[in-house]
C-alpha positions in Angstrom: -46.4 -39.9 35.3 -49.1 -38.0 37.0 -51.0 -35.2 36.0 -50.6 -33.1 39.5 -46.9 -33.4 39.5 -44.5 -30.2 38.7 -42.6 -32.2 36.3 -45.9 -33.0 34.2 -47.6 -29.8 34.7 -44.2 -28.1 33.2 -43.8 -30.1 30.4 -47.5 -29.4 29.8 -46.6 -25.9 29.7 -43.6 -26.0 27.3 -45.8 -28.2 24.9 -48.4 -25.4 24.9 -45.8 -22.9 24.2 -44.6 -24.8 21.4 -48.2 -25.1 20.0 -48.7 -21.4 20.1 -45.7 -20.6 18.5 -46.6 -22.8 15.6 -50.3 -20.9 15.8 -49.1 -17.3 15.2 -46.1 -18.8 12.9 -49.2 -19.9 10.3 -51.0 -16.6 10.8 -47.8 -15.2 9.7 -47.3 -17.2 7.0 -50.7 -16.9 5.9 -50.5 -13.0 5.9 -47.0 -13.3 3.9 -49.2 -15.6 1.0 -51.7 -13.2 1.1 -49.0 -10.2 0.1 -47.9 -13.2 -2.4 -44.1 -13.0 -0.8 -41.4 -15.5 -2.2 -40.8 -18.7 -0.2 -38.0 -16.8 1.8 -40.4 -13.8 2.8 -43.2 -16.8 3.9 -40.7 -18.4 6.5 -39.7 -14.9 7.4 -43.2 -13.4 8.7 -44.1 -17.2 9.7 -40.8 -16.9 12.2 -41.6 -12.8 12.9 -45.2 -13.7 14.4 -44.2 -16.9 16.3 -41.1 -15.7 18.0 -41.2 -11.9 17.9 -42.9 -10.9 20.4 -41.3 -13.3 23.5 -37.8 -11.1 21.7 -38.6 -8.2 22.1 -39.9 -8.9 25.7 -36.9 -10.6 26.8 -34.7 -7.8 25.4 -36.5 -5.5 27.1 -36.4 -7.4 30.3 -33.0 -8.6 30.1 -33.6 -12.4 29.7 -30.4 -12.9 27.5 -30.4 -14.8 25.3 -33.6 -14.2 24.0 -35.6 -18.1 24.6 -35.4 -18.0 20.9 -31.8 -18.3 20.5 -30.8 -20.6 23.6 -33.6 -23.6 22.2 -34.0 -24.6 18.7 -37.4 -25.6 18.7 -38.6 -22.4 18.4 -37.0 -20.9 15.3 -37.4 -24.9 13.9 -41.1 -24.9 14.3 -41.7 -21.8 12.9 -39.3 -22.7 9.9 -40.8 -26.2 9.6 -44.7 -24.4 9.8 -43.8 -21.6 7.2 -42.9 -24.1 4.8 -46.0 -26.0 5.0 -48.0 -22.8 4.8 -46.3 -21.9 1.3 -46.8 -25.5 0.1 -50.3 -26.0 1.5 -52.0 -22.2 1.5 -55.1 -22.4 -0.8 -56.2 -25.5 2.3 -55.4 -22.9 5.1 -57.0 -19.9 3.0 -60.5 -22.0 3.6 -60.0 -22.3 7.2 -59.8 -18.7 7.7 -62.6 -19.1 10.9 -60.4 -22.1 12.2 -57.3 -19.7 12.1 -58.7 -17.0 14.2 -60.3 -19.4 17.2 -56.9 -20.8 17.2 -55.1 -17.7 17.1 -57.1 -16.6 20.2 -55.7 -19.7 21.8 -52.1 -18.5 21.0 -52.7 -15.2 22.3 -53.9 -16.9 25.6 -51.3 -18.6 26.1 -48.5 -15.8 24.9 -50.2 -13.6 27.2 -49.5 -16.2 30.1 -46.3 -17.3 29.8 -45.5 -13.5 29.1 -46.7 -12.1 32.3 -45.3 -15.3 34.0 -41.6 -14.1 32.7 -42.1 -10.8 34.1 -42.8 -11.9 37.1 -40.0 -14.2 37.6 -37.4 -11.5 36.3 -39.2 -9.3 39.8 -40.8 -6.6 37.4 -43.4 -4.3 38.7 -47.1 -4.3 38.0 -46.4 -2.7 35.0 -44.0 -4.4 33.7 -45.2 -7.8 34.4 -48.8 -6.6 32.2 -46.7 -5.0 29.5 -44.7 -8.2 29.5 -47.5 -10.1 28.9 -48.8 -8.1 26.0 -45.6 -7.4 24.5 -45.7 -11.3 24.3 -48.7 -11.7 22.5 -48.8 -8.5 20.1 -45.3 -7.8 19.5 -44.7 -10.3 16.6 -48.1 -9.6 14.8 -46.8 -5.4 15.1 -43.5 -6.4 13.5 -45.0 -8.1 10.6 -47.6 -5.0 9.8 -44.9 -2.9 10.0 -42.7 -4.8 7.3 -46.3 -5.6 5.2 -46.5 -1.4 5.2 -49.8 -0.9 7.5 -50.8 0.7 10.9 -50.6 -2.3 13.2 -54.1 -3.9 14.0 -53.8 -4.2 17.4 -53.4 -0.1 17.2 -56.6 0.2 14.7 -59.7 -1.0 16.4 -59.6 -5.1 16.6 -60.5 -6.2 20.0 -56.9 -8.2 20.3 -54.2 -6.3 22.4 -57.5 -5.1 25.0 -57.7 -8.7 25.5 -54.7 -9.7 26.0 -53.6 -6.2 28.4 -57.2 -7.5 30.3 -55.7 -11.3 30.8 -52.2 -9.6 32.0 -53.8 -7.5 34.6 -55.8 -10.4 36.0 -52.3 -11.9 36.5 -51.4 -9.2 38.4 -54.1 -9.4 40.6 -54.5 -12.9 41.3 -50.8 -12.6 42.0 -51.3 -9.9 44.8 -54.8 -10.9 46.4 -55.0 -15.0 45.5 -51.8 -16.4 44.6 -51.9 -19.7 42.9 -49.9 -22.0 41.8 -48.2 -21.3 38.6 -49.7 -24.2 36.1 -53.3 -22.8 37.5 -52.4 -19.2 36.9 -51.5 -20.4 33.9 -54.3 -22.4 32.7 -56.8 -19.5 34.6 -55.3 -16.8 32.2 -55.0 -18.9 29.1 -58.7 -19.6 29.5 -59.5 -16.3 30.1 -58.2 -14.3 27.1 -58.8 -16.7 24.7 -62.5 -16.1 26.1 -62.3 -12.6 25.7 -61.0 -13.1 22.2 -63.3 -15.5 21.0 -66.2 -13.1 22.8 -65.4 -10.4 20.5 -64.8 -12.8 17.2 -68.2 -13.9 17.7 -69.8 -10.4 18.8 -68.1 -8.1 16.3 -66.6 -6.2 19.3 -64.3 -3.4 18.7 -62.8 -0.6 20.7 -64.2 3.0 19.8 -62.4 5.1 16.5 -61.1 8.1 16.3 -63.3 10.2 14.1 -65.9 7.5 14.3 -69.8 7.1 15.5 -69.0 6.7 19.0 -66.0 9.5 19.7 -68.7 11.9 17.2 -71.5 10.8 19.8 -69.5 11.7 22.7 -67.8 15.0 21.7 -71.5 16.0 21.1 -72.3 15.0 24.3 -69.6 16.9 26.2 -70.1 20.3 23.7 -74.2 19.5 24.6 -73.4 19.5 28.6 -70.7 22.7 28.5 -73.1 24.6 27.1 -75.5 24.2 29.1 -73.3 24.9 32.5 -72.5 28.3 30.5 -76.1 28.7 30.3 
């Protein structure tokens, strides 16, 4: 079968789908180790991260039932990987760097087939970048919630910006250079995981609240009012 033909390139698709669910389903289950959670709790957070996020977004978009529910490979894989990751964490502990290049390669491709949903299911602009990132994010928010902590795409890692910066190029290749939907697939994939792997490697992370650059700036914008009183 060739490469160029809709049948291939979809299969493609599905198969890199699958592959990013079983990504974020070890990140999962590594972060359930780490809290030192019973085998239960491990398979849980390994099935929150892999398949929570496309949930919530096709609840919210009204794509019932969820893709979750209406194929087993989903929940399977992320069973199947949470069970390794209990059995075989002290290995997976050492490839910590491994973890995060691949888990910029899940978010790439969440973040594409997320924005690719919305667009199908006719959302807006909006919706279709909020689909994507939903996608992405929405499973790693779920388990910091049930671990107890603020969220770290809501703290300062360079993660959801990435992903919310793939979605919107979706959106505008979509309105000014449609393509077809294998290549606007493959073009956002490529791009986040870029941006991800960018900011792994460059320490980048949005600006804090109460932090070096906010302080810098409020002094800055106290610095010029005064000086237009004056």
């Amino acid at each position: 079968m060739s490469f160029s033909t809709p049948q291939m390139q979809t299969y493609l698709i599905y198969l890199l789908d699958i592959v990013g669910t079983v990504i974020f389903a070890i990140t999962g289950g590594v972060r359930g180790v780490r809290l030192k959670l019973d085998f239960l709790g491990v398979i849980v957070f390994a099935c929150t991260v892999g398949v929570g996020g496309g949930m919530i977004r096709d609840c919210l978009i009204g794509a019932v039932p969820v893709a979750a529910f209406r194929s087993e490979v989903y929940l399977l894989s992320c069973i199947i990987t949470g069970m390794i990751v209990f059995f075989s964490a002290p290995l997976i502990r050492k490839a910590g760097n491994i973890i995060l290049v691949c888990d910029a390669f899940g978010l790439g491709v969440f973040t594409a087939i997320g924005a690719a949903k919305g667009a199908s299911m006719g959302l807006s602009f909006i919706g279709i970048i909020l689909s994507g990132v939903i996608t992405a994010v929405g499973g790693g928010m779920i388990r910091d919630v049930m671990s107890g902590r603020i969220p770290a795409v809501l703290s300062s890692d360079f993660y959801a910006t990435a992903s919310l910066l793939g979605a919107v190029l979706y959106c505008l290749l979509a309105k000014f250079c449609p393509l077809h939907f294998f290549w606007m697939f493959l073009i956002i994939m490529i791009f986040v995981t870029g941006i991800r792997l960018l900011a792994i490697h460059f320490h980048l992370r949005l600006p804090v609240s109460g932090g070096k650059t906010s302080s810098y700036l409020r002094k800055k914008l106290r610095k010029g009012f005064r000086h237009k009183r004056k």
